[in-house]
C-alpha positions in Angstrom: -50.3 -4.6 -24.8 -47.9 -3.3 -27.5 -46.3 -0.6 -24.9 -46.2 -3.4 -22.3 -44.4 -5.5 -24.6 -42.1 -2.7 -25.2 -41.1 -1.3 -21.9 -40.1 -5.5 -21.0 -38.2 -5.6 -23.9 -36.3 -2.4 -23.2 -36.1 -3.7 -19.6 -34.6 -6.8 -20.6 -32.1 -5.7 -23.1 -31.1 -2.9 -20.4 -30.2 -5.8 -18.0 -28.6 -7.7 -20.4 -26.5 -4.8 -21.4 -25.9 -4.2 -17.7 -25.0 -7.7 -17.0 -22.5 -7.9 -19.9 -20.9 -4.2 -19.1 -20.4 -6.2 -15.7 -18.7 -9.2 -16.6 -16.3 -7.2 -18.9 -15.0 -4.9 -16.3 -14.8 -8.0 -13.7 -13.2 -10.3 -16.3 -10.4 -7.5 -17.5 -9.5 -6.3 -13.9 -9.3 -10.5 -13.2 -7.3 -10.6 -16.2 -4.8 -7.4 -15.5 -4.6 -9.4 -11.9 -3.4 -12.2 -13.9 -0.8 -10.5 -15.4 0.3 -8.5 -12.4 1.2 -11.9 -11.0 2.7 -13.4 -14.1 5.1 -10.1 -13.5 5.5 -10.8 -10.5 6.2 -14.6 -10.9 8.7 -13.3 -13.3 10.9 -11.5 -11.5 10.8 -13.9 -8.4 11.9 -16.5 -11.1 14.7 -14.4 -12.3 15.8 -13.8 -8.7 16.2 -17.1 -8.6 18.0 -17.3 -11.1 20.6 -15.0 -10.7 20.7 -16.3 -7.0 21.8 -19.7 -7.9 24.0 -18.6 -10.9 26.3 -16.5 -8.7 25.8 -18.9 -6.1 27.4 -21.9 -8.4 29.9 -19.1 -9.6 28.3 -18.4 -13.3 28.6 -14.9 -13.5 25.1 -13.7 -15.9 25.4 -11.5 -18.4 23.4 -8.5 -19.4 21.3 -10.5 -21.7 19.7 -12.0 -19.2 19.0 -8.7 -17.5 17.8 -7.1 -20.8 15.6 -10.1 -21.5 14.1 -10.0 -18.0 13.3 -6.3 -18.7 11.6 -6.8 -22.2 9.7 -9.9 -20.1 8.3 -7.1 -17.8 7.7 -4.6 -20.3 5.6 -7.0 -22.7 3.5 -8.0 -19.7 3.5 -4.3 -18.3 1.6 -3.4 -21.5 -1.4 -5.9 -21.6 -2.1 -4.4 -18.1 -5.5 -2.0 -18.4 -6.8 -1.2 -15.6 -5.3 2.7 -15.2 -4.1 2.4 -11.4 -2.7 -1.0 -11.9 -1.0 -0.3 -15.4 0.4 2.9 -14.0 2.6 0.7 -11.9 3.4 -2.0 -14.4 5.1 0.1 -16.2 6.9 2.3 -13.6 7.9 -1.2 -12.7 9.3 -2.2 -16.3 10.4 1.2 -17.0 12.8 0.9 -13.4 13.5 -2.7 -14.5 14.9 -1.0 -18.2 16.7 1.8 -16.2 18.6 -0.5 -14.5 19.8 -2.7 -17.0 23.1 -0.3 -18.2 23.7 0.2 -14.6 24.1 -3.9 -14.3 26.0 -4.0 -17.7 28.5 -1.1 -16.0 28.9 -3.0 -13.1 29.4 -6.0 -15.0 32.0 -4.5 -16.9 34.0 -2.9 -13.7 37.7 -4.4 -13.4 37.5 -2.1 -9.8 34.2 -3.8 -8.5 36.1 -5.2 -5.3 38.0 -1.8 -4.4 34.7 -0.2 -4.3 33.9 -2.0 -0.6 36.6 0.5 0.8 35.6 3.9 -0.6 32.4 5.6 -1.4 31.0 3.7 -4.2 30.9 4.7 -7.6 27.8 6.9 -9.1 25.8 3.9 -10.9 25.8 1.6 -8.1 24.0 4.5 -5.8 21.5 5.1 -8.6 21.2 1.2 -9.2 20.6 1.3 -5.4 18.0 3.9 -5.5 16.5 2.1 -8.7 16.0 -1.3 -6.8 14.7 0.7 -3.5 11.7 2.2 -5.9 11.3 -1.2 -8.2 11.0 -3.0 -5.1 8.2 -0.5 -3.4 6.2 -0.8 -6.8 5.9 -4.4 -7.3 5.0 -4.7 -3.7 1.9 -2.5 -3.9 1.1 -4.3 -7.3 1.0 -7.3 -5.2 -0.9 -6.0 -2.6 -3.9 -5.2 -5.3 -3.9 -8.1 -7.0 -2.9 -10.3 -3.6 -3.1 -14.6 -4.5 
C-alpha cells in the first residue's frame, strides 16, 4: 500500500509540476506578446503624432524622438522570449540610431536644397535605418499578430 501511495504521490506532484512549467511558459510568451504590441502601439501613436504636428505646421523636436526611443527601449527589455526579444531590441536599438540623424536634420538650414542634389550622408543612413526598423517591427507583428 505504502509504494502505491508513493508512486500516486510522485505522479501527482509530476503533473502538477508539469502543469505549472506549462502555464509559465504560455503566460510569459502571452505576456512578451503583450508588450510587442504595446511597442508597436507606440510607434503607430507616435506616427501619429508627428503626422499631425507637421501637418498643423508644429515642427517636433528631438525630445520627442528621444523620448519615443527610451519608450521602445524600456518595453524592448521586458521582452523574454529569445526570438521575440532579439527583435525588440534591434527595433529600439534602430529607433536610438536614428534619433541624431533626426536632430541633424532638424538642425539643417539647407534641408530644402537637398531635393535638387544627391542628399546629404545622414539622410541615406536615416533612410536605410527606417527601411530595417520598419522590416523588424513588421515580423514582430507577424508573431505576435492581434
Amino acid at each position: 500500500m505504502t509504494r502505491n501511495r508513493l508512486r500516486i504521490g510522485v505522479g501527482i506532484a509530476l503533473t502538477v509540476t508539469l502543469a505549472a512549467g506549462v502555464t509559465l511558459v504560455v503566460s510569459n510568451s502571452t505576456s512578451d506578446c503583450d508588450t510587442v504590441r504595446a511597442m508597436i502601439a507606440h510607434n503607430n501613436e507616435f506616427n501619429e503624432h508627428i503626422d499631425s504636428a507637421v501637418a498643423t505646421g508644429v515642427q517636433p523636436d528631438v525630445g520627442e524622438y528621444q523620448s519615443w526611443a527610451l519608450q521602445l527601449r524600456q518595453l524592448a527589455e521586458k521582452v523574454r522570449d529569445p526570438a521575440l526579444a532579439e527583435r525588440a531590441h534591434t527595433v529600439a536599438n534602430l529607433a536610438e540610431e536614428s534619433v541624431p540623424m533626426v536632430e541633424t536634420y532638424l538642425e539643417d538650414d539647407e534641408v530644402g536644397a537637398h531635393y535638387n542634389s544627391a542628399p546629404p550622408q545622414y539622410i541615406k543612413d536615416y533612410s536605410r535605418i527606417a527601411g530595417q526598423f520598419h522590416e523588424e517591427l513588421v515580423t514582430l507583428g507577424e508573431n505576435c499578430p492581434v
